[in-house]
ChimeraX commands (.cxc) that place a marker at each C-alpha (Angstrom):
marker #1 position 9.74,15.31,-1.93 radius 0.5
marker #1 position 10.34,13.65,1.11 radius 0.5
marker #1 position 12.23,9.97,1.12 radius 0.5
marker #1 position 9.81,6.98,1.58 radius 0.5
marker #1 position 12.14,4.59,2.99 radius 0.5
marker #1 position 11.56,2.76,6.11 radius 0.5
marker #1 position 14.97,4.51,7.42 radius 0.5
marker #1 position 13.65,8.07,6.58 radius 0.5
marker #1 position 9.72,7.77,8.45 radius 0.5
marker #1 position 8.32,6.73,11.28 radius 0.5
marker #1 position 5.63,4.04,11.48 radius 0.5
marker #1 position 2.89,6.66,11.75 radius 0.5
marker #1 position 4.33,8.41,8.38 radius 0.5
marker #1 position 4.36,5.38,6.89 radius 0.5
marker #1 position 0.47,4.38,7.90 radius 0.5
marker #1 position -0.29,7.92,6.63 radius 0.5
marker #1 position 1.66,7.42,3.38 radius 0.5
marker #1 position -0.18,4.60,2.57 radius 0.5
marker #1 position -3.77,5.93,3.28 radius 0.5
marker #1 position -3.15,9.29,1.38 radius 0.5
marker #1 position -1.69,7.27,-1.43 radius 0.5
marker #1 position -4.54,4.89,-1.44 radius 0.5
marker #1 position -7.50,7.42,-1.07 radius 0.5
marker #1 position -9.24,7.63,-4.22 radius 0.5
marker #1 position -11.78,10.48,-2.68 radius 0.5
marker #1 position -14.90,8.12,-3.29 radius 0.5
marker #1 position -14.75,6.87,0.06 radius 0.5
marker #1 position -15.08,3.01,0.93 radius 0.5
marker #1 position -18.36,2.67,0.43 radius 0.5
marker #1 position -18.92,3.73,-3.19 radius 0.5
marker #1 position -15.98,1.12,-3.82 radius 0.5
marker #1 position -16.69,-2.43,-4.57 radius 0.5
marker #1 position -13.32,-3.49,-4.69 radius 0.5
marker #1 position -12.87,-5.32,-1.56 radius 0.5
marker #1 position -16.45,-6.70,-1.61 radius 0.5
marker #1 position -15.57,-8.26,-4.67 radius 0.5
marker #1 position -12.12,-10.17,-3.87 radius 0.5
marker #1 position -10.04,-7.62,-4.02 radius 0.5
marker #1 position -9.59,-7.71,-0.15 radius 0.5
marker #1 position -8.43,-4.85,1.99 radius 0.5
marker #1 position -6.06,-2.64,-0.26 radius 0.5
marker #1 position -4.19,-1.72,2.78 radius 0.5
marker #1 position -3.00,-5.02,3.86 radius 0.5
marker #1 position -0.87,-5.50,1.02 radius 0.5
marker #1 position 1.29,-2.15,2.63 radius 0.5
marker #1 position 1.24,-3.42,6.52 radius 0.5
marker #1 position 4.63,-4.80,5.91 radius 0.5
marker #1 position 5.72,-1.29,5.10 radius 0.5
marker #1 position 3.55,0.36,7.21 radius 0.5
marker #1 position 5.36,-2.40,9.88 radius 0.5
marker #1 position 9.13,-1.28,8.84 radius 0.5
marker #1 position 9.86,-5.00,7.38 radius 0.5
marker #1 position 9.68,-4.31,3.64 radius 0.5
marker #1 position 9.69,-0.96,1.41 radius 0.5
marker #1 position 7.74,-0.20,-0.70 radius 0.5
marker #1 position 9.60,-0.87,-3.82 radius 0.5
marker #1 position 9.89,-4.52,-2.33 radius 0.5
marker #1 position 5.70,-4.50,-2.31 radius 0.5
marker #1 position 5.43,-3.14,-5.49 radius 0.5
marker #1 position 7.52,-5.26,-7.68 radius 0.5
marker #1 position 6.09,-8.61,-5.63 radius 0.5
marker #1 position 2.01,-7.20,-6.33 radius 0.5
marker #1 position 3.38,-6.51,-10.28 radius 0.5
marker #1 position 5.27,-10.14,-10.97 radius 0.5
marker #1 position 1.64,-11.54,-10.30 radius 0.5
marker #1 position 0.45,-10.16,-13.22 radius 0.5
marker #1 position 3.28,-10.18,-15.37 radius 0.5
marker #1 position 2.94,-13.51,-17.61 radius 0.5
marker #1 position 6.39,-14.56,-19.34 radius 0.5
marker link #1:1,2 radius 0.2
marker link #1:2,3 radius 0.2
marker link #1:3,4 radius 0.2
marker link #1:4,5 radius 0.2
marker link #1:5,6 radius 0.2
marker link #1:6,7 radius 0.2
marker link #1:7,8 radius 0.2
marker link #1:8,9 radius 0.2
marker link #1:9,10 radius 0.2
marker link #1:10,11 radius 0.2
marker link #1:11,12 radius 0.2
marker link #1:12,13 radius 0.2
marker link #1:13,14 radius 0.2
marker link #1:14,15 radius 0.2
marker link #1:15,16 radius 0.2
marker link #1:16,17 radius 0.2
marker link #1:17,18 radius 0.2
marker link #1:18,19 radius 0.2
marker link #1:19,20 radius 0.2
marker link #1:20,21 radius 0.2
marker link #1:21,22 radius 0.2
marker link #1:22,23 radius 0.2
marker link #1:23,24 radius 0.2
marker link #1:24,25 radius 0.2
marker link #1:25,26 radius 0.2
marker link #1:26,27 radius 0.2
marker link #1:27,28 radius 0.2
marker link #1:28,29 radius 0.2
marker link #1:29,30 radius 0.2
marker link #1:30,31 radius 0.2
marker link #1:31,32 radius 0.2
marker link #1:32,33 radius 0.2
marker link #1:33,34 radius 0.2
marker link #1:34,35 radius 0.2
marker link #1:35,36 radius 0.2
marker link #1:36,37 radius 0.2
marker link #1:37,38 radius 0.2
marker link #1:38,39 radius 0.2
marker link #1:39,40 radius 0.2
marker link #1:40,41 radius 0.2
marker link #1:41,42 radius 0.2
marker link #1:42,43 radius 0.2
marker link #1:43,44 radius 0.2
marker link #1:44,45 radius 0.2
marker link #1:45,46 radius 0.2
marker link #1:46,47 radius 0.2
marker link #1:47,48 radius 0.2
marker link #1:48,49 radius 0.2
marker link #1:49,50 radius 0.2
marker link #1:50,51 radius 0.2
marker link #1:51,52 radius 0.2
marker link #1:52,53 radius 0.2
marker link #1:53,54 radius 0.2
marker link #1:54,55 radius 0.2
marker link #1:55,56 radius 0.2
marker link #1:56,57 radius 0.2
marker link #1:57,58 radius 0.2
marker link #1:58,59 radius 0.2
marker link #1:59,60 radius 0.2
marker link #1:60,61 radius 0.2
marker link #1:61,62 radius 0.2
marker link #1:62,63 radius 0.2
marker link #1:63,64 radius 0.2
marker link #1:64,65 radius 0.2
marker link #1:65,66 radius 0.2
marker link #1:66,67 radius 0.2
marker link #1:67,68 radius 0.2
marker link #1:68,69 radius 0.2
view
């Protein structure tokens, strides 16, 4: 497997990194997701996608919101 760090992929890797990983194969419009709050799935990853955080950064941040201690 290829490395996912910002160091290792271009910006267009990263923007296609994201939208494979992201891609459920329903398409958009049998989601409800973003309708509902959820808001655009792929902003969360534009600071990746942008080369300013990685994606372990993203991850843990999204995760300590729902982690109650």
């Amino acid at each position: 497997m290829k490395s996912l760090l910002i160091k290792d992929t271009t910006k267009e890797e990263r923007e296609a990194i994201i939208r494979q990983s992201l891609d459920c194969g329903g398409g958009c419009e049998n989601c409800s997701s973003c309708w509902l709050g959820g808001g655009n799935p792929f902003d969360i990853y534009q600071p990746y996608i942008d080369g300013e955080k990685e994606l372990s950064e993203i991850n843990a941040a999204a995760r300590a919101g729902f982690v109650r201690g």
